[in-house]
C-alpha positions, 0 to 999 in steps of 0.5 A, spaced: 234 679 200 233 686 197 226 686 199 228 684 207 233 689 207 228 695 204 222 693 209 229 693 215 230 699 212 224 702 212 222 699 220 229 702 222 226 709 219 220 708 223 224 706 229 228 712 228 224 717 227 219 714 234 226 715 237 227 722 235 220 723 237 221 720 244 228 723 245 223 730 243 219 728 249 224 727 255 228 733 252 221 737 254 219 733 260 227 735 263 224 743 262 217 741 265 222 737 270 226 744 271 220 749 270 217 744 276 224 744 280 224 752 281 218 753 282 219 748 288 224 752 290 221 759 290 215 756 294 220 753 300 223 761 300 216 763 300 215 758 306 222 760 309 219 768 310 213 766 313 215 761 318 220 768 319 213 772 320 209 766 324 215 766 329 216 775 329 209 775 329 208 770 336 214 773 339 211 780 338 204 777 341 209 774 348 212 780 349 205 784 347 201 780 353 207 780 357 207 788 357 200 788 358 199 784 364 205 788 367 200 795 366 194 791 368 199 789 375 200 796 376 193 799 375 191 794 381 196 797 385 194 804 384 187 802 385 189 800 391 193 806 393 187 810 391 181 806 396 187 807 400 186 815 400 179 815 399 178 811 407 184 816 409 179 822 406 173 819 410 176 819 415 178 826 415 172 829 413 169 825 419 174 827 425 173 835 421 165 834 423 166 832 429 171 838 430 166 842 427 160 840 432 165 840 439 167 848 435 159 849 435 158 846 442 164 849 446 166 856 444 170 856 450 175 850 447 175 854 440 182 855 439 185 848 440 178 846 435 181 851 430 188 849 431 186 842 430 182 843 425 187 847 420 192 841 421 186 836 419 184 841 413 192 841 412 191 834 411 185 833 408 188 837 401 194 833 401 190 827 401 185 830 395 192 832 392 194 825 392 187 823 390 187 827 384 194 825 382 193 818 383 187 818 377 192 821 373 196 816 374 189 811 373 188 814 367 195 814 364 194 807 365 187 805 363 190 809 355 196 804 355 192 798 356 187 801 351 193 802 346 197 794 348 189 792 347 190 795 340 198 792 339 195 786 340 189 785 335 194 787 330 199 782 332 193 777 332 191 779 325 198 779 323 199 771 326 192 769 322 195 772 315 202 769 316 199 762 318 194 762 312 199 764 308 203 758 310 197 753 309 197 756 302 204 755 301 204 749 303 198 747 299 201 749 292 208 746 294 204 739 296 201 741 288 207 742 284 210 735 288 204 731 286 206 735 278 213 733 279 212 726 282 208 725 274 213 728 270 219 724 273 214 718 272 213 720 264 220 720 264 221 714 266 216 710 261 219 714 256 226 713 257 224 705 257 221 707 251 227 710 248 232 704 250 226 699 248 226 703 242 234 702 241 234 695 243 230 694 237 234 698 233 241 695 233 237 689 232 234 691 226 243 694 224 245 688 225 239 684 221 242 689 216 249 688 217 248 680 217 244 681 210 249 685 206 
C-alpha cells in the first residue's frame, strides 16, 4: 500500500504540475485575448475616422460638381449674350457702311447721314463696351472652372485615400478576428485540459484518502 500511495502521490504531482502549466498557458492565452481585444478596438476607431472622411470627402465631391455646373450654366449664358452682341455689332458696322455709301453717294443728304451716323457709332461703342465687359466676365468664369476642376481632383484623390485606407482597415480587423477567433479556440481546449486535469486529480486525492 505505501507503494500504491507513493506512485498516487507521484502522478498527483505530475497532474499538478501539468495543471500549473496549463493554468500558465490560459493566464497567457487571457493577455493574448486582451492584447487582440484592443487592437480590435483601435482598428474599428480607425474604421470610424475614415468612413467620417469617406462621408466628407463624398460630400465635398457633391457640393464641388453642384458649384461647377452652376458656373458651367452661367458661362453658357454669357456666351449666349455675348453672340448676342457680336450679331448687334455686325449689324451696326453693316448699317454705318451703308451710311457711309449713301454720305459718299448724296452729298446734299450729309447732315442727316452725319446725324445718323453718330447716334449708330454711339451705339456701336456701348455694344463693343458690353463686348469687352462680357469676356471679363468669360474669363472670370473660365479661372473659377479651372480653379472648382482643380478642387475636384483633390476631392477625387482624397475619396480614393480614404477608401484604400478603409479597404486596409478592414483587411487587418478580418486578420486579427481570425487571431482572436484561435486564440479563444486555444483557450477553450486548454480549459478542457485543466478540468480534465482536476478531474483526475480529485480521483487520485480521494484514491488517497481512501488508502490512508
Amino acid at each position: 500500500k505505501k507503494t500504491e500511495t507513493d506512485t498516487a502521490n507521484d502522478k498527483n504531482i505530475v497532474l499538478e504540475t501539468k495543471l500549473s502549466t496549463v493554468k500558465a498557458k490560459i493566464v497567457n492565452t487571457k493577455s493574448q485575448i486582451g492584447v487582440k481585444v484592443t487592437e480590435i478596438e483601435s482598428m474599428n476607431e480607425t474604421k470610424q475616422k475614415l468612413e467620417a472622411q469617406l462621408s466628407a470627402a463624398e460630400l465635398g465631391m457633391e457640393e464641388a460638381k453642384s458649384k461647377l455646373e452652376s458656373i458651367e450654366a452661367d458661362l453658357e449664358s454669357i456666351n449666349e449674350t455675348a453672340a448676342s452682341l457680336e450679331i448687334q455689332v455686325s449689324d451696326a458696322e453693316k448699317m454705318k457702311s451703308e451710311i457711309d455709301s449713301q454720305l459718299d453717294a448724296k452729298k446734299t443728304e450729309t447732315d442727316t447721314a452725319n446725324d445718323k451716323n453718330i447716334v449708330l457709332e454711339t451705339k456701336l461703342s456701348t455694344v463693343k463696351a458690353k463686348i469687352v465687359n462680357t469676356k471679363s466676365q468669360i474669363g472670370v468664369k473660365v479661372t473659377e472652372i479651372e480653379s472648382m476642376n482643380e478642387t475636384k481632383q483633390k476631392l477625387e484623390a482624397q475619396l480614393s485615400a480614404a477608401e484604400l485606407g478603409m479597404e486596409e482597415a478592414k483587411s487587418k480587423l478580418e486578420s486579427i478576428e481570425a487571431d482572436l477567433e484561435s486564440i479563444n479556440e486555444t483557450a477553450a481546449s486548454l480549459e478542457i485540459q485543466v478540468s480534465d486535469a482536476e478531474k483526475m486529480k480529485s480521483e487520485i486525492d480521494s484514491q488517497l484518502d481512501a488508502k490512508k
